[in-house]
C-alpha distance (Angstrom), angle and dihedral (degrees) to the residues before:
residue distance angle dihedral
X1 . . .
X2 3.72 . .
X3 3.87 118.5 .
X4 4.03 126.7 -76.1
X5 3.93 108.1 -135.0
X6 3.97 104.0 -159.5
X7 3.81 118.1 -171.3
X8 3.74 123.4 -156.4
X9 3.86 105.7 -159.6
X10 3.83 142.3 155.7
X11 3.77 144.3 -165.3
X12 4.05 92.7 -110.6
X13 3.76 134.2 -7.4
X14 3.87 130.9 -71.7
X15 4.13 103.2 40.7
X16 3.81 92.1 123.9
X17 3.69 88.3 -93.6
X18 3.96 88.1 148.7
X19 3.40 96.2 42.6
X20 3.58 93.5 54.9
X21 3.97 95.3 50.6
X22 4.04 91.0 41.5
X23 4.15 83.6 59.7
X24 3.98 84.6 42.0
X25 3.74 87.3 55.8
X26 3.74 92.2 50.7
X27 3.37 101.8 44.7
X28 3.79 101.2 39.8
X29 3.73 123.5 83.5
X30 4.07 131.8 -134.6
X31 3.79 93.9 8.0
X32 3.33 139.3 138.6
X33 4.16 116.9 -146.6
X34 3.97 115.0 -138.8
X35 4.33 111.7 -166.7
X36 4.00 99.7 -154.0
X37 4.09 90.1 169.8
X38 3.74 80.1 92.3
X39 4.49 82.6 150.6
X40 3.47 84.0 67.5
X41 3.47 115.1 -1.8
X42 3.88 124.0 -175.4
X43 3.71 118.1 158.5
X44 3.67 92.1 92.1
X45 4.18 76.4 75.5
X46 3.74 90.3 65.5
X47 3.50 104.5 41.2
X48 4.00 105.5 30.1
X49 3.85 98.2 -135.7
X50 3.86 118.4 -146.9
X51 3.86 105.6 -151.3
X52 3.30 124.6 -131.6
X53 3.65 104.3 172.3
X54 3.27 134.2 24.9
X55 3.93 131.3 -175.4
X56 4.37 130.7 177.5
X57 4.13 109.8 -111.3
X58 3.51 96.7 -133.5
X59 4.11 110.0 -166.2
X60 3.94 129.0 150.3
X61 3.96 136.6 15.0
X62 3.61 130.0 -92.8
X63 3.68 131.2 -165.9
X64 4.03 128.2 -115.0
X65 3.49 129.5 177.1
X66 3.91 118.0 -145.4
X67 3.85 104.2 -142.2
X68 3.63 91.4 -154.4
X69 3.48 88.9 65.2
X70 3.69 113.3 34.0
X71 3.76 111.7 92.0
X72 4.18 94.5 -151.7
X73 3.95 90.1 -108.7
X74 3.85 92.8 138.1
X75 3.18 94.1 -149.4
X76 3.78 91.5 123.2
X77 3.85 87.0 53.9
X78 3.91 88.8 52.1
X79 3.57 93.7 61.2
X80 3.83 111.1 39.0
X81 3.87 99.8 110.4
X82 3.95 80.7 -172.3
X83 3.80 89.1 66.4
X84 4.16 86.3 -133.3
X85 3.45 90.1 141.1
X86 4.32 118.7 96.3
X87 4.24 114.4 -154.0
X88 4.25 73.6 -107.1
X89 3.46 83.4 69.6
X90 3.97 86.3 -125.4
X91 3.73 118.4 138.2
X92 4.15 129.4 -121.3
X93 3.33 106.2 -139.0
X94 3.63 91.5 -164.5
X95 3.94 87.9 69.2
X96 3.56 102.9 27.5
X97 4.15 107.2 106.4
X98 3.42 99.5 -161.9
X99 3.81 100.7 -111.8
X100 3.47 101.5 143.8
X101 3.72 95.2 -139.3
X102 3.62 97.9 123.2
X103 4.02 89.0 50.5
X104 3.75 92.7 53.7
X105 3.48 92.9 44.0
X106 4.12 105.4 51.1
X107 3.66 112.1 107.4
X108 4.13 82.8 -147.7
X109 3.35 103.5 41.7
X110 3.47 98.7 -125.7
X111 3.43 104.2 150.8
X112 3.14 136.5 81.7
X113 3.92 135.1 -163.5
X114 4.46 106.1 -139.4
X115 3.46 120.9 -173.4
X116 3.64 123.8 -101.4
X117 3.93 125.8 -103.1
X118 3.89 88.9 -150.1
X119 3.91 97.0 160.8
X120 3.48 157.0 -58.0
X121 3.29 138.8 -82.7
X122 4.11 125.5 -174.9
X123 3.86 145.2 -172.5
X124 3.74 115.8 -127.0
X125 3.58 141.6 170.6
X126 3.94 125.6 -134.5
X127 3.60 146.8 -173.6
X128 3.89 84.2 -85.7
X129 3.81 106.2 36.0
X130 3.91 146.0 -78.9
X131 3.99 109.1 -11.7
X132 3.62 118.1 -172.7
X133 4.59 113.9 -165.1
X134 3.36 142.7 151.7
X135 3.63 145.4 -155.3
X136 3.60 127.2 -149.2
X137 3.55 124.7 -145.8
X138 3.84 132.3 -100.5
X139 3.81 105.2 -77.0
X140 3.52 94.0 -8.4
X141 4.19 115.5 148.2
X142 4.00 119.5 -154.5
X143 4.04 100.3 68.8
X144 3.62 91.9 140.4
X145 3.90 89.4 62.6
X146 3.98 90.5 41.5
X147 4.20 76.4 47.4
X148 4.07 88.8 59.5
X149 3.35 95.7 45.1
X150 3.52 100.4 61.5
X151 3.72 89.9 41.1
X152 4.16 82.0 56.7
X153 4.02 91.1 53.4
X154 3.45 100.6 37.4
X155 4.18 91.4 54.0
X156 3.72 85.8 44.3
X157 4.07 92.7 54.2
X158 3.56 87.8 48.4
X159 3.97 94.7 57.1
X160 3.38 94.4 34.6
X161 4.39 88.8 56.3
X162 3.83 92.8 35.1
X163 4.02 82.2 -112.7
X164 4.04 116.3 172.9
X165 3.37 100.2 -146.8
X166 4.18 150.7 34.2
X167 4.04 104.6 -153.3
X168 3.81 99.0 -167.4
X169 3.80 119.9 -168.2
X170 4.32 91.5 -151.4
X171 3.74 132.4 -161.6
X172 3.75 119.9 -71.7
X173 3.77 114.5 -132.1
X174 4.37 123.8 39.4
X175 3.75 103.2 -88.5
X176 3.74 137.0 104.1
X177 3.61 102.7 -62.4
X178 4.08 90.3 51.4
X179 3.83 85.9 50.8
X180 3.45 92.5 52.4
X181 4.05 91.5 50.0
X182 4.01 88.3 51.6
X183 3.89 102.7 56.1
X184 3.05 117.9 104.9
X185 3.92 102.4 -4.0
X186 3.80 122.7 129.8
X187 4.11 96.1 -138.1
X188 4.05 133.9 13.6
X189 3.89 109.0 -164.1
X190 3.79 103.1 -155.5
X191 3.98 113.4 -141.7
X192 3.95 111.3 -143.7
X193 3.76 135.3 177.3
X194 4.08 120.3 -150.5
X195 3.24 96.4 -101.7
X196 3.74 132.9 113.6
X197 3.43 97.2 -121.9
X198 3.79 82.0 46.7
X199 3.29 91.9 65.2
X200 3.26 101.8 50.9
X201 3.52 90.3 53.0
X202 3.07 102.2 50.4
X203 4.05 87.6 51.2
X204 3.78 91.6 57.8
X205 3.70 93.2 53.2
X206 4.12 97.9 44.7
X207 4.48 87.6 46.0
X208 4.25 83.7 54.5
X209 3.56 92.6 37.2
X210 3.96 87.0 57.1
X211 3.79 99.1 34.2
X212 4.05 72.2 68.0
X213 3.85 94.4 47.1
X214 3.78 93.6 -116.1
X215 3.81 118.4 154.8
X216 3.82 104.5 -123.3
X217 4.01 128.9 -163.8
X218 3.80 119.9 -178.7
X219 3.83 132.0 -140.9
X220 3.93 124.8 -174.4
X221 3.76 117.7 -148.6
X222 3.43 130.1 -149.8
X223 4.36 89.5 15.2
X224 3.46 94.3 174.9
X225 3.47 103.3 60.7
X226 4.24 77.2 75.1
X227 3.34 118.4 19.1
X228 3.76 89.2 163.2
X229 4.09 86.2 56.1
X230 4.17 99.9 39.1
X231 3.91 74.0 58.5
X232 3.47 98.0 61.8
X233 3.94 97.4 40.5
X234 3.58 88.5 59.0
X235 3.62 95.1 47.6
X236 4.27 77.6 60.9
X237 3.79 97.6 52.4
X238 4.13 88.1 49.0
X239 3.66 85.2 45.3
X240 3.92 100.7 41.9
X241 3.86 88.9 33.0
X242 3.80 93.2 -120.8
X243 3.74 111.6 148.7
X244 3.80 107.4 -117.3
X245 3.89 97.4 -157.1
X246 4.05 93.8 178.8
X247 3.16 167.6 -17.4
X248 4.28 134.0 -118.4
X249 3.92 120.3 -156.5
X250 3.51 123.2 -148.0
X251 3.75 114.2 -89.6
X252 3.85 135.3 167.8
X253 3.45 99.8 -152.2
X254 4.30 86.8 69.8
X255 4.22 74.5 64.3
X256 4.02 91.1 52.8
X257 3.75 94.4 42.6
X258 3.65 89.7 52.7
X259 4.13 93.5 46.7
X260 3.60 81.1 58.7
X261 3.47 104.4 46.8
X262 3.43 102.0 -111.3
X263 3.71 152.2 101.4
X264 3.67 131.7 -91.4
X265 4.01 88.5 -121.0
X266 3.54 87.0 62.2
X267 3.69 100.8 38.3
X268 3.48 110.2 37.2
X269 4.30 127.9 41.2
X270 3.93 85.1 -175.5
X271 3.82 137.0 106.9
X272 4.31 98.8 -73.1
X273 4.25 82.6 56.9
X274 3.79 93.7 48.6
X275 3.80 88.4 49.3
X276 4.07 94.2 51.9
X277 3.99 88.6 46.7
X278 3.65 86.7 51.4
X279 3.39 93.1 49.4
X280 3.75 102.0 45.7
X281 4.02 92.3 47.9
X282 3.60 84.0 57.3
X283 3.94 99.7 46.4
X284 3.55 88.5 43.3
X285 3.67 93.1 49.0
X286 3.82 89.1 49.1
X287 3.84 100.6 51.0
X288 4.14 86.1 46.5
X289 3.38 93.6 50.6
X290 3.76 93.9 42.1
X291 3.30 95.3 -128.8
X292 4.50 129.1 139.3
């Protein structure tokens, strides 16, 4: 059997998204767990990684001047539209873009384009399996490449262990790095709140997921906080033919599992854990089946 991906996504940040694919991780078997939130990534919380390799992201160009070169013509100075370059004649490499301009253009060739440090990314063990994350660095660009490479590793620990499936906490939001989570996986379960805005969120995220021709399901957390709204986002899925495969209630102790670093599986034998179960038996049946 080849491997499942699985991508828990959302229309914007702070659903539960994570806390839904930490209880994924614990209740799933032979998997490997891939965080490709790598702007703000925060799974490693819940499941306490212990590293065992780590390698540098490298992504993008920045200029640097060699001083034993440049002859203190300016000229490179003069035509940085990016304004990168100091009176000094040093460079910021916080607004430097990388266009090579300046390079091309000095009459001693005394600059030089390096490649960028941009992040990390590691493979780690946990209390649950092989996890593969990332973090990208402090005003670094490029996530959604950092976003494909863990994708890569975490697909190739999974063939290389014989795992069944790739649980991938995704990107919030519909830009590059949530692209890059999507390709290529066989489901995205889309994380709403019931909300109006959540809504129309979450109905940005499932029209790119399908311009893709991802199967998407749909879960609303914390339902009763608007019964009213849950109501209405259901009415959507019947209407939009998205399977809504259920619903989360509000419940503190998803706060106390989280204070203590762990999941709700773990934590909690109560209603919110019998609700995840249900709802991973049913995803899982759904992507085996081939069905959404």
């Amino acid at each position: 059997m080849s491997v499942k991906q699985i991508v828990v996504i959302s229309g914007k940040g702070g659903t539960g998204k994570t806390v839904i694919t930490a209880s994924f991780a614990a209740l799933a078997e032979n998997k490997v767990m891939a965080d490709c939130d790598v702007d703000a990534a925060d799974l490693h919380l819940l499941l306490d990684p212990r590293i065992e390799e780590r390698h540098d992201f490298k992504s993008g160009v920045t200029a640097v001047i060699h001083k034993d070169k440049c002859t203190q013509c300016g000229l490179c100075r003069t035509l940085c539209r990016f304004d990168a370059i100091g009176d000094d004649l040093t460079i910021d490499p916080v607004s430097c873009e990388g266009c090579a301009f300046c390079s091309f253009a000095c009459p001693s060739k005394a600059i030089e384009m390096k490649e960028n440090t941009a992040g990390e990314w590691f493979s780690s063990q946990t209390r649950f399996g092989p996890m593969i994350h990332a973090k990208l660095g402090i005003a670094q660009e490029n996530s959604g490449k950092l976003v494909s490479l863990v994708r890569k590793k975490a697909k190739e620990k999974a063939e290389h262990i014989g795992a069944d499936w790739v649980i991938i906490d995704g990107s919030p939001g519909i830009g590059c790095p949530v692209i890059a989570s999507l390709s290529g996986v066989d489901c995205a379960l889309v994380v709403t709140e019931p909300t109006l805005s959540g809504l129309h969120d979450a109905s940005r995220v499932i029209d790119m997921a399908r311009h893709f021709q991802i199967p998407v399901f749909l879960v609303v957390n914390k339902y009763d906080l608007n019964i009213e709204m849950t109501g209405k986002i259901e009415e959507y899925c019947r209407k939009e033919k998205v399977p809504f495969i259920g619903k989360i209630g509000f419940d503190k102790t998803v706060v106390e599992a989280m204070v203590r670093g762990k999941t709700v599986i773990e934590y909690s034998d109560g209603e919110i854990t019998q609700r995840m179960e249900d709802i991973w038996s049913r995803l899982q049946k759904e992507v085996s089946y081939g069905k959404g």
